[in-house]
N, CA, C and O atoms as a printed pandas DataFrame, in Angstrom:
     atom_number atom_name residue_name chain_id  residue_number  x_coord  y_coord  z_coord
0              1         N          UNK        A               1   16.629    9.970   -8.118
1              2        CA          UNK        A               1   15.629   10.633   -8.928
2              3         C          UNK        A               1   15.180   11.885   -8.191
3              4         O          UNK        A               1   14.949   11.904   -6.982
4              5         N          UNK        A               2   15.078   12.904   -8.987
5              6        CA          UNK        A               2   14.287   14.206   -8.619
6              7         C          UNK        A               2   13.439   14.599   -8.817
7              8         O          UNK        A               2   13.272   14.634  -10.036
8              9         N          UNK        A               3   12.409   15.110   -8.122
9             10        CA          UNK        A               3   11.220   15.371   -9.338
10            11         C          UNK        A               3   11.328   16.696   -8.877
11            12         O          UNK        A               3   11.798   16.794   -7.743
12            13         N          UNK        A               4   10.923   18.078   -9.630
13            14        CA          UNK        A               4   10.937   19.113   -9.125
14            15         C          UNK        A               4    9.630   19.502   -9.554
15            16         O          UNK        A               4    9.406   18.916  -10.614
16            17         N          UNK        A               5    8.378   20.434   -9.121
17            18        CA          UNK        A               5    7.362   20.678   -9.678
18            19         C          UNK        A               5    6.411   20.138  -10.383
19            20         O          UNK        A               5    5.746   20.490  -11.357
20            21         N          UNK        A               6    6.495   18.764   -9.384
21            22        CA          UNK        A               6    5.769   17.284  -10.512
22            23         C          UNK        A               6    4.708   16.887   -9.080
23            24         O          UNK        A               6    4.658   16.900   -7.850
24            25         N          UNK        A               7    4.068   16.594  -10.143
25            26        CA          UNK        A               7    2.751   15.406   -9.839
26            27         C          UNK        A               7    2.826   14.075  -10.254
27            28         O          UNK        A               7    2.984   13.692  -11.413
28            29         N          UNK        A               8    2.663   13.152   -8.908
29            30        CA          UNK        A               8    2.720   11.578   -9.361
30            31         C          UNK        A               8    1.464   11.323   -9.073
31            32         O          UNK        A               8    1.072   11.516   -7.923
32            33         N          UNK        A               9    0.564   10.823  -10.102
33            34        CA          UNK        A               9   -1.108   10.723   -9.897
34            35         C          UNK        A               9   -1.677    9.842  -10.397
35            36         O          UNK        A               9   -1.376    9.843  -11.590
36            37         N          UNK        A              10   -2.626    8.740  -10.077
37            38        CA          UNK        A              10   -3.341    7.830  -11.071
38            39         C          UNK        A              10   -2.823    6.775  -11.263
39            40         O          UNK        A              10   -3.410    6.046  -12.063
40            41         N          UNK        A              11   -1.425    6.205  -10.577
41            42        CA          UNK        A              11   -0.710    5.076  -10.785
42            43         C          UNK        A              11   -1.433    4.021  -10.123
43            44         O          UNK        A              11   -2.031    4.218   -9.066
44            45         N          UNK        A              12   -1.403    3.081  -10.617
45            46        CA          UNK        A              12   -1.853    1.531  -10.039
46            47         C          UNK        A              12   -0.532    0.506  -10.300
47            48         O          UNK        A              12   -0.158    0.438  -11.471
48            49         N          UNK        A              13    0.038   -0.116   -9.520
49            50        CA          UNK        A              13    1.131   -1.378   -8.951
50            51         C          UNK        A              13    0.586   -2.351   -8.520
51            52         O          UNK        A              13    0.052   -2.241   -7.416
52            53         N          UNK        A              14    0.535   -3.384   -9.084
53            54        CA          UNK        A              14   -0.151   -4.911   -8.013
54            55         C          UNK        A              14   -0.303   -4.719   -6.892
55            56         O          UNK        A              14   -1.180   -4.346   -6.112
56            57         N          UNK        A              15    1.325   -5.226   -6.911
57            58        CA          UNK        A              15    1.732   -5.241   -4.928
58            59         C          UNK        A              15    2.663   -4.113   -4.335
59            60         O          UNK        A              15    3.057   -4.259   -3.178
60            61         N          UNK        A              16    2.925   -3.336   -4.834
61            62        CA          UNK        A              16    4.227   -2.530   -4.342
62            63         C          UNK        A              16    4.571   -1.384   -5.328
63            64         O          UNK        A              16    4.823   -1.479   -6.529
64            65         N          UNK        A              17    4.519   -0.177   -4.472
65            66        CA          UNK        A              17    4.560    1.403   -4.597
66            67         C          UNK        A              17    4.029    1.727   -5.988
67            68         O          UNK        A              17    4.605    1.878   -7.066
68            69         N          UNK        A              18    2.594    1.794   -5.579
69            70        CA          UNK        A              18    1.951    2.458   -6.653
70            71         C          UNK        A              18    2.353    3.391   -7.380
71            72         O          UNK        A              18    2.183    3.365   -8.598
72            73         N          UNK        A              19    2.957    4.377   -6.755
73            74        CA          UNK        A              19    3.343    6.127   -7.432
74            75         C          UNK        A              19    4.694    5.850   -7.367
75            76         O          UNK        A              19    5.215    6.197   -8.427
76            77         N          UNK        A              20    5.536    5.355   -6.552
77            78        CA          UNK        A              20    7.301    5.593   -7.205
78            79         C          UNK        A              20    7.466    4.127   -6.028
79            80         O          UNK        A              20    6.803    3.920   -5.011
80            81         N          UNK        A              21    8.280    3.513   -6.459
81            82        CA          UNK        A              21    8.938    2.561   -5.819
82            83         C          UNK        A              21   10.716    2.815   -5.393
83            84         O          UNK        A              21   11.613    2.870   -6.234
84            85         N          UNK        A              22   10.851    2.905   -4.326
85            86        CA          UNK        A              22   12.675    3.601   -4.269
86            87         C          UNK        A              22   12.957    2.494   -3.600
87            88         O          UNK        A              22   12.477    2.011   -2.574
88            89         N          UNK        A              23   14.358    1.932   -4.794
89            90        CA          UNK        A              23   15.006    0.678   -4.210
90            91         C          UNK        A              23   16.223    0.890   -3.175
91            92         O          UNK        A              23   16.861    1.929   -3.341
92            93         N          UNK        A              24   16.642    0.007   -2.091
93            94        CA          UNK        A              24   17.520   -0.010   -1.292
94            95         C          UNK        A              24   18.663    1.268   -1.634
95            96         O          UNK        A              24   18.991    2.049   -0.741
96            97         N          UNK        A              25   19.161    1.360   -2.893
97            98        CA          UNK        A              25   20.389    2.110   -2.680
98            99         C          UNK        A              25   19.844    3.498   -3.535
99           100         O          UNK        A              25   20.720    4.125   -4.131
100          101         N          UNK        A              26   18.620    3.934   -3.607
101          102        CA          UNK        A              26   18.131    4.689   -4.580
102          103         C          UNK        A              26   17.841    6.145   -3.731
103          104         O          UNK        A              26   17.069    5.931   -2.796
104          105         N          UNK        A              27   18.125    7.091   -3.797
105          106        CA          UNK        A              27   17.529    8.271   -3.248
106          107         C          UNK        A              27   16.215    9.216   -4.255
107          108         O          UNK        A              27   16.336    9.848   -5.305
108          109         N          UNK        A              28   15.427    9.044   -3.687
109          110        CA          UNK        A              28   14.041    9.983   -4.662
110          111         C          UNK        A              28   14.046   11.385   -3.597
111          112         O          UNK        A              28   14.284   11.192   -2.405
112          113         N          UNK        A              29   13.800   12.640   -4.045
113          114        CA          UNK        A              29   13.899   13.661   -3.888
114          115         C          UNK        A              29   12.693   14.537   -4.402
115          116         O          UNK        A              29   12.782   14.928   -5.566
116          117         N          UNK        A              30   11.852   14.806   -3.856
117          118        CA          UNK        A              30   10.690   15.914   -4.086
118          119         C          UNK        A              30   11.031   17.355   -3.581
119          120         O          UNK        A              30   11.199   17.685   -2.407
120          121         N          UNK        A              31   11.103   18.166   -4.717
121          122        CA          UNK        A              31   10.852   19.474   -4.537
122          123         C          UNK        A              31    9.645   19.979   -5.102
123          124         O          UNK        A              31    9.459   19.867   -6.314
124          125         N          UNK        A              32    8.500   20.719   -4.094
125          126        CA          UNK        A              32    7.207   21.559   -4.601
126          127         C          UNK        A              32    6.972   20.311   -5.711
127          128         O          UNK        A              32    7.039   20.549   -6.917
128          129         N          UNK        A              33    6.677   18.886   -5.167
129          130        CA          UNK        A              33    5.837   18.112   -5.524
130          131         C          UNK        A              33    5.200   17.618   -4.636
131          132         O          UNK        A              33    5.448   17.844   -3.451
132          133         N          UNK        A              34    3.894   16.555   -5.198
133          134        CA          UNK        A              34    3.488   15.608   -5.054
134          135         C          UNK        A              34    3.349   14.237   -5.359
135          136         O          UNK        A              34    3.784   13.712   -6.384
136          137         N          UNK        A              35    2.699   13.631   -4.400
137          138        CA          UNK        A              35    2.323   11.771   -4.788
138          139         C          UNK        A              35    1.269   11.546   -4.031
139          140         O          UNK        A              35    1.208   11.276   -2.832
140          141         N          UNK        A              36    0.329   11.696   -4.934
141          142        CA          UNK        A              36   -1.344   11.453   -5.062
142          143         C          UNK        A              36   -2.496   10.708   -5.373
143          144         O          UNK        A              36   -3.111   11.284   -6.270
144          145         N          UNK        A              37   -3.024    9.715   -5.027
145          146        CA          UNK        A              37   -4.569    9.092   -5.771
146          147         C          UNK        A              37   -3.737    7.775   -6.404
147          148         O          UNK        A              37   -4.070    7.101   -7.379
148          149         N          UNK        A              38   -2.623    7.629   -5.600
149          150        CA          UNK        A              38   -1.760    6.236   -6.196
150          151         C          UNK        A              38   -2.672    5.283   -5.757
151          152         O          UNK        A              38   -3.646    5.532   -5.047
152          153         N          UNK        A              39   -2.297    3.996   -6.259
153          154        CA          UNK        A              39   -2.628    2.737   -5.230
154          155         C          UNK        A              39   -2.017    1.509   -5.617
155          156         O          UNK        A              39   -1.213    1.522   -6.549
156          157         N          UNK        A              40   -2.302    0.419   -5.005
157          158        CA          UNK        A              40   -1.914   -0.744   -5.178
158          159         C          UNK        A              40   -3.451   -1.755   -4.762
159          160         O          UNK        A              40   -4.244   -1.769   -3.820
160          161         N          UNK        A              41   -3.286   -2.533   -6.075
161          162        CA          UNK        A              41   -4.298   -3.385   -6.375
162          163         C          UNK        A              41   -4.564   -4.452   -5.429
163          164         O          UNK        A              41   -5.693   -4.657   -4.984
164          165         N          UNK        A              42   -3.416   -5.219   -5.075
165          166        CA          UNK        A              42   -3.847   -6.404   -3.776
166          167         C          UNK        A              42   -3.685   -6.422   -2.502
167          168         O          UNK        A              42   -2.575   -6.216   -2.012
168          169         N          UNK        A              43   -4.886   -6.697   -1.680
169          170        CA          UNK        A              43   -5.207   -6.708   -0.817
170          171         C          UNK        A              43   -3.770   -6.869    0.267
171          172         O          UNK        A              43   -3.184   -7.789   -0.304
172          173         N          UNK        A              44   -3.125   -6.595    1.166
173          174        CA          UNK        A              44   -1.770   -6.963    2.034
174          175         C          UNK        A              44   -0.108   -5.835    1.017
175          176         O          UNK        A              44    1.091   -5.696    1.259
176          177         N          UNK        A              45   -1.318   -5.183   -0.372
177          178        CA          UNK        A              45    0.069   -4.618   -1.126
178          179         C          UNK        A              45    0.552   -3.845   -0.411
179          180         O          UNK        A              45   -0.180   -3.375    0.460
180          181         N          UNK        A              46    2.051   -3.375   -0.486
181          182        CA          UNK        A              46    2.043   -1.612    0.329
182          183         C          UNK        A              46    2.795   -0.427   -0.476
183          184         O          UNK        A              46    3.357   -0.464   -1.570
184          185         N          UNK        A              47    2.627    0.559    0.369
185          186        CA          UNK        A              47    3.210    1.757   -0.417
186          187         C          UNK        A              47    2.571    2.004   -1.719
187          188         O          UNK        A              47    3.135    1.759   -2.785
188          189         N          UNK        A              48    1.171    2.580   -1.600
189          190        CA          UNK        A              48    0.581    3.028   -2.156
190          191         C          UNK        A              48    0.878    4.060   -3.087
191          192         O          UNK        A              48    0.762    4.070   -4.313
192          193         N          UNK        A              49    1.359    5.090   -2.140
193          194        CA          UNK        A              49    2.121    6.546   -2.584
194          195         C          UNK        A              49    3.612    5.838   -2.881
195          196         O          UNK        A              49    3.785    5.424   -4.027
196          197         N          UNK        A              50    4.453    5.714   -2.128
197          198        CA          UNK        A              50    5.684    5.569   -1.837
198          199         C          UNK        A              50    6.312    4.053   -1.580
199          200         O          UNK        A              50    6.004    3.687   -0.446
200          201         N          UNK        A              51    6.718    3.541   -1.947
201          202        CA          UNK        A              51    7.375    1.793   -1.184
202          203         C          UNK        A              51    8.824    2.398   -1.158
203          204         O          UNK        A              51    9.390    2.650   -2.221
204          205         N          UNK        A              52    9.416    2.629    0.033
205          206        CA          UNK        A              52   10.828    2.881   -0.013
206          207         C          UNK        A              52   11.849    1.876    0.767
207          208         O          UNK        A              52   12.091    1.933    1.973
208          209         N          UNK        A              53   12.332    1.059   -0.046
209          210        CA          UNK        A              53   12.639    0.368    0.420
210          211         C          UNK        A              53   14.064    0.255    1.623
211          212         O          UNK        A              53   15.016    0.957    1.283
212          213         N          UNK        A              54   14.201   -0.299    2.537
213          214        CA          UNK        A              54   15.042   -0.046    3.424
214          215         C          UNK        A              54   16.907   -0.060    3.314
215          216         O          UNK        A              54   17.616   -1.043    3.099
216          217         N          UNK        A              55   17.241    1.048    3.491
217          218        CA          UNK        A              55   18.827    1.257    3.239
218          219         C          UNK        A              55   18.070    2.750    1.708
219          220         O          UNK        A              55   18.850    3.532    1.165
220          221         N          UNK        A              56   16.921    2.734    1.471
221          222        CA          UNK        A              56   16.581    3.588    0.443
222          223         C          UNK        A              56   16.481    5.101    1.208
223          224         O          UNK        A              56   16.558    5.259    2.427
224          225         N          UNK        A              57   16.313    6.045    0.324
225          226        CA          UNK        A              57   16.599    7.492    0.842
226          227         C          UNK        A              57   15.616    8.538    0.381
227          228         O          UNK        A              57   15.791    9.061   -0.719
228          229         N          UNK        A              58   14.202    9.017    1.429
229          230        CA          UNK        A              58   13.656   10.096    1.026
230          231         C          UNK        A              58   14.081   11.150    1.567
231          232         O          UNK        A              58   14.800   10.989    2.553
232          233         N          UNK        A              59   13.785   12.577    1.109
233          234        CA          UNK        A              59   13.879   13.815    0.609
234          235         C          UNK        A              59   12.952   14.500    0.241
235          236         O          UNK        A              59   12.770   14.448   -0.975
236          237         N          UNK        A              60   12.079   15.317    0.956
237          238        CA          UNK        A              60   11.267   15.941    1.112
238          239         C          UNK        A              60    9.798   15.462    0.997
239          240         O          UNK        A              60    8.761   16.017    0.636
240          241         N          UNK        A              61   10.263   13.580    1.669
241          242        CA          UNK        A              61    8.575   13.365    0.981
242          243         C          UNK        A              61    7.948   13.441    2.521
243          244         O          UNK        A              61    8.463   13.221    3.617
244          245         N          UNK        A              62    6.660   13.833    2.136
245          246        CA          UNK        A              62    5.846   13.800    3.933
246          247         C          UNK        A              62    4.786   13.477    3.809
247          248         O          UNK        A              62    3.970   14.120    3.149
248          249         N          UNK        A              63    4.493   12.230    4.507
249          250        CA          UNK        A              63    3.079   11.944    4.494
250          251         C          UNK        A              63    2.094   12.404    5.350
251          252         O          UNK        A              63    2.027   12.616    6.560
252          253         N          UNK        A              64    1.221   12.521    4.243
253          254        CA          UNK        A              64   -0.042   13.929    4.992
254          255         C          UNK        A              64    0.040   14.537    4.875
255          256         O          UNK        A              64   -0.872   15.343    5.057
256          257         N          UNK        A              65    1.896   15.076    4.186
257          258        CA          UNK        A              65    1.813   16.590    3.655
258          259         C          UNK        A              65    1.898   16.607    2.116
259          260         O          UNK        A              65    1.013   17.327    1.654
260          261         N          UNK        A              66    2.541   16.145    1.345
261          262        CA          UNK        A              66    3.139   16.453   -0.144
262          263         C          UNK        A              66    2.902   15.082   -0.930
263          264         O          UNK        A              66    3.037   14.931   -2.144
264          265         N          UNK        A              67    2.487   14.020    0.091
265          266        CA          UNK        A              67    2.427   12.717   -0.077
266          267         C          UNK        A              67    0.987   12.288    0.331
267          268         O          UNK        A              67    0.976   11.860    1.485
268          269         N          UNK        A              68   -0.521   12.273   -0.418
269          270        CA          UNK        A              68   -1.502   11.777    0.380
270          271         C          UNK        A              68   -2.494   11.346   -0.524
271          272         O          UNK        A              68   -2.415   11.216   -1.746
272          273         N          UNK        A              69   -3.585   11.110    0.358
273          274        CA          UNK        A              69   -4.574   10.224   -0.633
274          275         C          UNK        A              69   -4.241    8.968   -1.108
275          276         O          UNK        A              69   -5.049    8.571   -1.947
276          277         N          UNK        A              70   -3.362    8.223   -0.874
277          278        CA          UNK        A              70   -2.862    6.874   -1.505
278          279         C          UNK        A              70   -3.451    5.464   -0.874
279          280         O          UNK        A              70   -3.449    5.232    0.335
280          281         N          UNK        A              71   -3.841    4.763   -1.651
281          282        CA          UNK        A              71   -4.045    3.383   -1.077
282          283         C          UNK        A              71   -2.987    2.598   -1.230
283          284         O          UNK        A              71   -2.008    2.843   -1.934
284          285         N          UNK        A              72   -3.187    1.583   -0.526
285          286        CA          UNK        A              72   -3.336    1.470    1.339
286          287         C          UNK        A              72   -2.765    2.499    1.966
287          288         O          UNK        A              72   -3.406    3.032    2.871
288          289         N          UNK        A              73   -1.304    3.050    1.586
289          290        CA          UNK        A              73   -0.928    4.012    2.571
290          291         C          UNK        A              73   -0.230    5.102    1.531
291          292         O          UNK        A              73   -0.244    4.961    0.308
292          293         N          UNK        A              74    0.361    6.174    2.208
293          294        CA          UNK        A              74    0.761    7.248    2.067
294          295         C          UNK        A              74    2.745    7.028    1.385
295          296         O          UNK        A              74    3.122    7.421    0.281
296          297         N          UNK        A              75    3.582    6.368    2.369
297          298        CA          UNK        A              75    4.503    5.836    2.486
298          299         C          UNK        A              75    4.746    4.474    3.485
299          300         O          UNK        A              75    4.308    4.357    4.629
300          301         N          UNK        A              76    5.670    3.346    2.641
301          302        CA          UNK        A              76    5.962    2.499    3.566
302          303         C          UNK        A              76    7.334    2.094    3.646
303          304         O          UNK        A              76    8.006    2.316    2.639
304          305         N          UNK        A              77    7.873    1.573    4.578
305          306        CA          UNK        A              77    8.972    1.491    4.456
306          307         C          UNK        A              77    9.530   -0.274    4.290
307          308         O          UNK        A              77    9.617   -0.951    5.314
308          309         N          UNK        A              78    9.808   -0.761    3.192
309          310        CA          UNK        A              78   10.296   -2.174    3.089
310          311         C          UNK        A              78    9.452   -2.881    3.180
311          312         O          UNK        A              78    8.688   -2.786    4.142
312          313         N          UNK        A              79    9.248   -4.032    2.024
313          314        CA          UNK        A              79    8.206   -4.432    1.537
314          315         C          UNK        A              79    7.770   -5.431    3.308
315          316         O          UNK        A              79    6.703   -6.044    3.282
316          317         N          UNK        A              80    8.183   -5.469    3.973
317          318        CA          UNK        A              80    7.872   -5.928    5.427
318          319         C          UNK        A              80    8.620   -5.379    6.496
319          320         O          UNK        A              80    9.042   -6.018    7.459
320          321         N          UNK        A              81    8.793   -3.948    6.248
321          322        CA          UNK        A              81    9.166   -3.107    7.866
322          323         C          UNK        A              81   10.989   -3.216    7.627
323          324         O          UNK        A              81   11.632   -4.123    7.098
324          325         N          UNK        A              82   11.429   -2.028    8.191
325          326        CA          UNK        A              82   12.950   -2.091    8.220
326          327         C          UNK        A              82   12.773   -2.244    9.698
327          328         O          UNK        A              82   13.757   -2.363   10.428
């Protein structure tokens, strides 16, 4: 997936990647975007902004830079750490 000149904003996910979820073999790609004011609803959820899951592939995402404001976090990687 690409997003080019996009805003990901306002999303809510239970447990896992509020604003985009990228599965194991999936590459997500931001150009002159963002992922913003995401979150996830339960308490231990992750990847607020981002859940990318491990063997998965980002592309221009940076947290703290193009990627922020998200609850619990910004980006995570695998729903329990690669």
């Amino acid at each position: 997936m690409t997003l080019i000149d996009s805003t990901v904003t306002g999303n809510t996910a239970f447990t896992f990647g509020g604003g985009i979820y990228n599965v194991s073999i999936g590459t997500v790609t931001l150009i002159d975007s963002t992922v913003t004011g995401n979150t996830v609803a339960v308490a231990g959820g992750r990847g607020g902004g981002i859940l990318n899951e491990c063997g998965g592939t980002l592309v221009g995402a940076v947290a703290g830079g193009n990627v922020f404001n998200n609850t619990p976090d910004n980006i995570a990687n695998g729903l329990f750490g690669c």
